[in-house]
VEXKETOR-716448 format. One record per residue (C-alpha): residue in one letter; x, y, z. Coordinates in pm, 1 decimal, always signed. Example, Ala and Ser with C-alpha at 12.3 -4.5 7.8 and 13.67 -1.06 7.14 Angstrom:
<rs>
+---+----------+----------+----------+
! r !       c1 !       c2 !       c3 !
+---+----------+----------+----------+
! a !  +1230.0 !   -450.0 !   +780.0 !
! s !  +1367.0 !   -106.0 !   +714.0 !
+---+----------+----------+----------+
</rs>
This chain:
<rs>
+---+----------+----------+----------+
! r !       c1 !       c2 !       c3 !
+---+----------+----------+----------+
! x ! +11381.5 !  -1999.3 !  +3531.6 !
! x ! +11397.5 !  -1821.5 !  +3257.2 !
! x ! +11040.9 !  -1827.9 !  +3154.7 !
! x ! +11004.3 !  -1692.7 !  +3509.6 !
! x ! +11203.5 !  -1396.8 !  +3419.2 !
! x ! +11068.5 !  -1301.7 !  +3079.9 !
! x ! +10696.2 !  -1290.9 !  +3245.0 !
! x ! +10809.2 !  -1079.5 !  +3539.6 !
! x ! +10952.4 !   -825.0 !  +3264.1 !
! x ! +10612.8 !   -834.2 !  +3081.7 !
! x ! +10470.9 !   -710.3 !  +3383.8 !
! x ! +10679.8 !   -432.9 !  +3441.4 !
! x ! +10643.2 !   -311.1 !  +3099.4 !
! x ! +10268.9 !   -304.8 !  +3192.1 !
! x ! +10133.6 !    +57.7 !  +3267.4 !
! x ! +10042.8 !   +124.2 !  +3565.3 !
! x !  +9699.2 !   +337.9 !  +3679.3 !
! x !  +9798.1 !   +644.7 !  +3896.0 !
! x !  +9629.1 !   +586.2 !  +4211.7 !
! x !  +9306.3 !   +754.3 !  +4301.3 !
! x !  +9242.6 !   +689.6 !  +3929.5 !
! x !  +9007.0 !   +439.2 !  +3839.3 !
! x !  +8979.6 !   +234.8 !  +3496.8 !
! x !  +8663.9 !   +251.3 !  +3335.6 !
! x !  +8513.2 !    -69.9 !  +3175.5 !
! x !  +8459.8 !    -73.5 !  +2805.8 !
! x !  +8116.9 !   -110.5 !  +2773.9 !
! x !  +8067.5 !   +201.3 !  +3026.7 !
! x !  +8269.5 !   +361.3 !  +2774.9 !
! x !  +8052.6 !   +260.7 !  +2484.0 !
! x !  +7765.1 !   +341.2 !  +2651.5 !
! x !  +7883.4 !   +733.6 !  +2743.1 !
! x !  +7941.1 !   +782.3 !  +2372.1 !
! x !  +7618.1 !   +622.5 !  +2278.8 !
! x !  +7439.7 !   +857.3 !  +2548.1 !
! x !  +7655.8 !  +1226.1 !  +2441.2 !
! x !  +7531.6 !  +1087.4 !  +2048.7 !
! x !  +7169.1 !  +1066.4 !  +2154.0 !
! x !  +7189.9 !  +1381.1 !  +2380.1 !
! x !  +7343.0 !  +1580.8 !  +2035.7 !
! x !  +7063.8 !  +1447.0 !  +1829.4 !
! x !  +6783.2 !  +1513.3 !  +2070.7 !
! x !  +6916.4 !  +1896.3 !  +2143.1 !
! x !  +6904.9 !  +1889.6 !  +1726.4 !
! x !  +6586.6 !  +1812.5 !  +1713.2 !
! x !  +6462.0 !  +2036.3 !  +1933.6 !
! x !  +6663.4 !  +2293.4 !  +1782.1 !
! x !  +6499.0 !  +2250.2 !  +1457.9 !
! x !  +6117.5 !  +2183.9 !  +1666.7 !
! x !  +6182.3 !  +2558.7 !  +1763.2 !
! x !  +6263.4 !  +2676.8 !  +1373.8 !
! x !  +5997.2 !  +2527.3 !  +1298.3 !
! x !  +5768.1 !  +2662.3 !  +1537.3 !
! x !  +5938.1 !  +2980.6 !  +1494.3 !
! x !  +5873.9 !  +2970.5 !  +1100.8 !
! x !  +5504.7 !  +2835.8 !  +1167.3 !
! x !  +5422.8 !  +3088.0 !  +1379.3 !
! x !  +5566.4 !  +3353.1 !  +1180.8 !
! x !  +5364.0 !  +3262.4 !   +897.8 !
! x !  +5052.5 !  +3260.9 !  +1113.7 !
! x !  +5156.0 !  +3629.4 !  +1236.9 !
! x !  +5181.5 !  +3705.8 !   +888.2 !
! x !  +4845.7 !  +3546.2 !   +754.1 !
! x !  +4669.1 !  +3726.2 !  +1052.6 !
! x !  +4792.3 !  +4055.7 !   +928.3 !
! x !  +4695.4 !  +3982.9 !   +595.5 !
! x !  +4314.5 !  +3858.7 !   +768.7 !
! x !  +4332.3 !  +4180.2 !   +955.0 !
! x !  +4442.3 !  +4434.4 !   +700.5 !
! x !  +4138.9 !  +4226.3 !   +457.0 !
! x !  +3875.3 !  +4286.5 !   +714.4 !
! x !  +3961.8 !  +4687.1 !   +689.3 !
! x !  +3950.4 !  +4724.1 !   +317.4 !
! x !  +3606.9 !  +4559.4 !   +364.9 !
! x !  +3503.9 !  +4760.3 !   +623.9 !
! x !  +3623.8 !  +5016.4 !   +473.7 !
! x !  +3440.0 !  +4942.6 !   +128.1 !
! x !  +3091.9 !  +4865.2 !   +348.6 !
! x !  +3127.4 !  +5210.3 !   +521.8 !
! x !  +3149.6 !  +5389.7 !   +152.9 !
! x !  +2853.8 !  +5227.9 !    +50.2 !
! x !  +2605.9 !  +5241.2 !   +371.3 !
! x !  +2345.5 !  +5483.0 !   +366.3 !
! x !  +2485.0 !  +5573.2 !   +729.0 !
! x !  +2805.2 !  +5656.3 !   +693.9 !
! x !  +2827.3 !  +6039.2 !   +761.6 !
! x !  +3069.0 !  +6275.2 !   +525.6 !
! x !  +3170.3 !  +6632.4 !   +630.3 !
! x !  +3223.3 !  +6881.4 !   +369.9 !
! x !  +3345.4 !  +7285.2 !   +386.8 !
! x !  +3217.5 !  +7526.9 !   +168.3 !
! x !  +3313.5 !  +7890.8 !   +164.7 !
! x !  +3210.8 !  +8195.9 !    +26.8 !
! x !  +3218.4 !  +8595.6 !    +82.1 !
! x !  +2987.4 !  +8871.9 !    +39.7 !
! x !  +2951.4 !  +9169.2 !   +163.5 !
! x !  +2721.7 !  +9413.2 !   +429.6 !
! x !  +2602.0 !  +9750.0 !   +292.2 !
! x !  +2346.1 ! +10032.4 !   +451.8 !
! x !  +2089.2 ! +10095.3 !   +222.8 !
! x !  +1894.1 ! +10465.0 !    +89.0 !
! x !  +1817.1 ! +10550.3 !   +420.8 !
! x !  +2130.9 ! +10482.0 !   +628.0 !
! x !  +1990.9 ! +10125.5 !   +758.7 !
! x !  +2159.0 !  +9774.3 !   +722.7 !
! x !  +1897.6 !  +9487.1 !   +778.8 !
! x !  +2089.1 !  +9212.8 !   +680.7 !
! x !  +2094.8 !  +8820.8 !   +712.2 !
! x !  +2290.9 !  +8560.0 !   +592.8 !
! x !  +2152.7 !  +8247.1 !   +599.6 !
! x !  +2273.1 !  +7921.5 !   +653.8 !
! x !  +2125.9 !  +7741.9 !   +344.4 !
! x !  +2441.2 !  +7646.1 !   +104.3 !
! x !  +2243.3 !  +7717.1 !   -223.6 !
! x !  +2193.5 !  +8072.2 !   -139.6 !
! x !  +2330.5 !  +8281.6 !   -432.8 !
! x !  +2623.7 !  +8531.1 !   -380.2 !
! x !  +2812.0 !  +8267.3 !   -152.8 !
! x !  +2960.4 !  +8101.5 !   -440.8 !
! x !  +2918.4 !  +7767.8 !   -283.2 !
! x !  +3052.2 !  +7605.7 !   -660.9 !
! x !  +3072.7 !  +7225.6 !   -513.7 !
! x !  +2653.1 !  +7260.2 !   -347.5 !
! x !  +2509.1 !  +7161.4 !   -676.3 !
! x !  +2744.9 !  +6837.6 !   -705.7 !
! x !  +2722.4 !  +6677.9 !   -318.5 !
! x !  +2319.7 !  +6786.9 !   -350.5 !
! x !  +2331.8 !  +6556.5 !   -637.7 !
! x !  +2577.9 !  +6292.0 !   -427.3 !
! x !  +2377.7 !  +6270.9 !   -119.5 !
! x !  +2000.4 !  +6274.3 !     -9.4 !
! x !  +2065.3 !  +6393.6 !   +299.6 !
! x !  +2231.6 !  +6698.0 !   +484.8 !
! x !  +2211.3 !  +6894.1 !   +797.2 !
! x !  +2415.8 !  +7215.6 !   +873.6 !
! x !  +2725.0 !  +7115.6 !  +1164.3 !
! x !  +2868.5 !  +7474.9 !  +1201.8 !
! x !  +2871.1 !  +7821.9 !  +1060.3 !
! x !  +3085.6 !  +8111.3 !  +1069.4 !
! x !  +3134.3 !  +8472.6 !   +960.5 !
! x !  +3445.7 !  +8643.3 !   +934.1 !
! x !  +3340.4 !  +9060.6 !   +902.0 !
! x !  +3626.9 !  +9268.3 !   +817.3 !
! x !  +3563.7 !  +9683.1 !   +798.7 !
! x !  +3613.4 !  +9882.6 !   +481.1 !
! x !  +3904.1 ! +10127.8 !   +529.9 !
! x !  +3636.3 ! +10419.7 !   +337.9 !
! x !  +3849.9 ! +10718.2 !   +242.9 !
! x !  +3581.0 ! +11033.3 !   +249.5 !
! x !  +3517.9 ! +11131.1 !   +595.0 !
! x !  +3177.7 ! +11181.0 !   +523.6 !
! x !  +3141.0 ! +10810.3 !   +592.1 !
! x !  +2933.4 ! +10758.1 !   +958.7 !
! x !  +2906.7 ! +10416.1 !  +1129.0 !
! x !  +2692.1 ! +10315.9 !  +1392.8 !
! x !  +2724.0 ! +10013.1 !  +1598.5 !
! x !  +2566.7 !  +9692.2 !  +1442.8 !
! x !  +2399.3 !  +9372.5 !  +1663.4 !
! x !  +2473.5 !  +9021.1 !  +1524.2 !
! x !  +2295.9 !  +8742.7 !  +1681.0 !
! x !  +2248.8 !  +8370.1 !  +1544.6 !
! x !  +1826.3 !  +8324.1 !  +1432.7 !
! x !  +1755.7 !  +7923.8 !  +1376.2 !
! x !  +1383.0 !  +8021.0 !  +1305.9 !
! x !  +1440.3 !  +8289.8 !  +1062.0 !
! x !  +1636.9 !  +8330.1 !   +705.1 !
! x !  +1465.7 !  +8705.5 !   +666.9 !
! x !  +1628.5 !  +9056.4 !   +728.1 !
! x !  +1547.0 !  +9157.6 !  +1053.2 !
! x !  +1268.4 !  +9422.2 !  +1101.0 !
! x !  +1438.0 !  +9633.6 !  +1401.0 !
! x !  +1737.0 !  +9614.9 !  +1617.3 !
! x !  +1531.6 !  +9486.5 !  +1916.5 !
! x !  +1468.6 !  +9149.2 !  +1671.2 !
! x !  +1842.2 !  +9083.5 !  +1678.7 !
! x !  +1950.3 !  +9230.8 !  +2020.4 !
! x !  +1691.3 !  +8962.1 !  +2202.3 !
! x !  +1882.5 !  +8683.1 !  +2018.2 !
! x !  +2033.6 !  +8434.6 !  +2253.5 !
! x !  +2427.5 !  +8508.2 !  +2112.1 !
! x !  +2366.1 !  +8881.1 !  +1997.4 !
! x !  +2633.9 !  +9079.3 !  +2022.4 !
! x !  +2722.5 !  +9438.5 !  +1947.7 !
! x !  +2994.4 !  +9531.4 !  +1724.1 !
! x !  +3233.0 !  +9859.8 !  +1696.1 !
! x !  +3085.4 ! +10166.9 !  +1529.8 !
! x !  +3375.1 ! +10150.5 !  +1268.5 !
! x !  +3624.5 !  +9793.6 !  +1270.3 !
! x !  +3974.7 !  +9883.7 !  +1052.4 !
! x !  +4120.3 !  +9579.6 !   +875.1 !
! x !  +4299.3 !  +9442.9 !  +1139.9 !
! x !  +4009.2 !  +9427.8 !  +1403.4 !
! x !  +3758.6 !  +9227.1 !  +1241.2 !
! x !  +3482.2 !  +8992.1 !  +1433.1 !
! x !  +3420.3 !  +8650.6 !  +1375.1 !
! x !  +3042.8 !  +8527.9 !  +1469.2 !
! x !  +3028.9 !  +8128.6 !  +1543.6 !
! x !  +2726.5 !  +7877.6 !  +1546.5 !
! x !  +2752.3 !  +7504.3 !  +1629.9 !
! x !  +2533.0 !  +7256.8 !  +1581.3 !
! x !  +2491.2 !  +7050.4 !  +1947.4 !
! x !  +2215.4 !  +6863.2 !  +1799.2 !
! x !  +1944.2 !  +7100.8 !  +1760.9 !
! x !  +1950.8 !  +7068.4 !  +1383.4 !
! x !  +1875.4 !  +6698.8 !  +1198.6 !
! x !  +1861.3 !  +6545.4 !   +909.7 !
! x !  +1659.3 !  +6735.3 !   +583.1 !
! x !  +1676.4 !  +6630.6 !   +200.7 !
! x !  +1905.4 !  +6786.5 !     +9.1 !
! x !  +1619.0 !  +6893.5 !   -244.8 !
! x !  +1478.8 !  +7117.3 !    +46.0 !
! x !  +1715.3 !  +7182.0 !   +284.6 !
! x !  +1534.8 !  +7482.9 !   +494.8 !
! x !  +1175.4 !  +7346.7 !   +431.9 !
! x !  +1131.8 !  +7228.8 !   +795.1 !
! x !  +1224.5 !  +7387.0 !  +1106.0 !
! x !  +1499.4 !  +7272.7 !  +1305.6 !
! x !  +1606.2 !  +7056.0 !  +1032.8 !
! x !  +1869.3 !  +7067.6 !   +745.0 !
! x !  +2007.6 !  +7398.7 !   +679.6 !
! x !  +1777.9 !  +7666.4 !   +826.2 !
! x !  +1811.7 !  +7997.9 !  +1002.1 !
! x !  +2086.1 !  +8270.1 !   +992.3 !
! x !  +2303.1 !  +8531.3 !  +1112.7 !
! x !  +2123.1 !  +8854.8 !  +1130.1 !
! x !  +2229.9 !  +9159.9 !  +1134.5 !
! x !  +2145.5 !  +9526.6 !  +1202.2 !
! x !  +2222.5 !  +9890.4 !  +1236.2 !
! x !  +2095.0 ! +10265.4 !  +1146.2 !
! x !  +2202.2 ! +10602.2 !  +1139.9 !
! x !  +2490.5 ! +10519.2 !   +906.9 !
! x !  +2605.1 ! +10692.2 !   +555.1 !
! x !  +2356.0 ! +10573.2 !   +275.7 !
! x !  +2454.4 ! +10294.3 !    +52.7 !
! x !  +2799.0 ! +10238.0 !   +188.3 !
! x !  +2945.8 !  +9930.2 !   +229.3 !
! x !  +3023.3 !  +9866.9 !   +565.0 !
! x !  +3206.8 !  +9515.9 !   +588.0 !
! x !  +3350.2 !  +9229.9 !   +364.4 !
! x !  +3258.1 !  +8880.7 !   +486.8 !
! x !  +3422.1 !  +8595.6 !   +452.5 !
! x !  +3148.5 !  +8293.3 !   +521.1 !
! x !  +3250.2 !  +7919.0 !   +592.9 !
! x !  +2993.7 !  +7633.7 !   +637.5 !
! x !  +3047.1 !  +7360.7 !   +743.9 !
! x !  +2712.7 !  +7081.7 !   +639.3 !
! x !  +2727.0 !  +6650.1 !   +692.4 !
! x !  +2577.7 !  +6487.4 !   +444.1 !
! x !  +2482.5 !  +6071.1 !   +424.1 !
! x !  +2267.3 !  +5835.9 !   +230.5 !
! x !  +2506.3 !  +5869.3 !   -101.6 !
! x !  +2267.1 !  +5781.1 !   -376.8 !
+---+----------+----------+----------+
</rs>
């Protein structure tokens, strides 16, 4: 009997599972930690599967850039050494337009960059540099002398661009038939100068630099021309300011 009692005490000191609430084995347990430790170390791996890929591809980013930036410095170095490779240069220069003993100003001012009185200083050393030129633009800049004695008398002067011809023009009629020719003011103060333009569109090629007006149409040839009469005698007339602007390749 009392054996009887003891066990039925046992029992009641057993806890008891709220209802609606159901026990789970042990092995089902073991087996839910064994699955959240595999799920941990497969998200770590593919955490460190992207780092990896991340650093990979970072480097490869990196080595491209280093491929690319390579592949410039030797285009770069090919393009400095191929006869082909075209190099623009400025010079600039001045002189100056004056009537002569009878009151006439036949002047030109040609496009070749070793003409003296430009003081084209750097010619001589790209001549030397390159084999080839050809002229890519020209321009005057003519600026009147502010002459004090009012003796002075100015006439109108024609400017017109001559590809065919480096010489002083003969007459006014030479330079007024010129496809660009333009007349200028009888007297221009400082501050209303004219500025004559020519372009090369591809008229002009390619000449040696040892003769650079030898052939037509090629090089450096022609000129600006200029005329005018019936002015004061051996007066200069205008200061002008001359830029050129030549392409030279095949650096020798």
């Amino acid at each position: 009997m009392l054996s009887r009692q003891k066990r039925s005490q046992q029992k009641g000191k057993r806890k008891r599972t709220p209802k609606g609430t159901r026990k789970m084995p042990s092995g089902f347990t073991r087996a839910l930690t064994l699955s959240s430790k595999a799920h941990s170390a497969i998200s770590s791996s593919l955490t460190r599967s992207r780092e990896l890929k991340l650093v990979v591809g970072s480097r490869l980013v990196n080595e491209d850039k280093r491929d690319s930036t390579t592949e410039q410095n030797m285009d770069m170095a090919k393009a400095l050494t191929s006869p082909n490779t075209v190099y623009l240069f400025k010079l600039q220069g001045f002189t100056t337009v004056t009537s002569n003993g009878s009151g006439i100003t036949a002047v030109s001012i040609p496009f070749d960059p070793s003409s003296a009185g430009f003081n084209f200083g750097e010619w001589s050393d790209l001549a030397a540099l390159f084999d080839e030129v050809k002229l890519h633009s020209f321009s005057v800049q003519l600026v009147g002398y502010n002459n004090t004695t009012t003796s002075d008398i100015f006439s109108p002067m024609v400017i017109g661009t001559n590809l065919v011809s480096s010489g002083a023009p003969g007459s006014e009629g030479v330079v007024a038939t010129l496809t660009d020719a333009r007349y200028l003011p009888a007297y221009m103060s400082n501050s209303s100068g004219h500025t004559h333009v020519f372009r090369n569109t591809g008229v002009i090629g390619w000449s040696s630099t040892a003769s650079v007006t030898d052939q037509p149409y090629a090089g450096c040839p022609g000129s600006f021309q200029l005329y005018s009469n019936n002015a004061s005698v051996s007066t200069q007339l205008y200061k002008v300011l001359v830029q050129g602007y030549y392409a030279f390749r095949a650096r020798a």
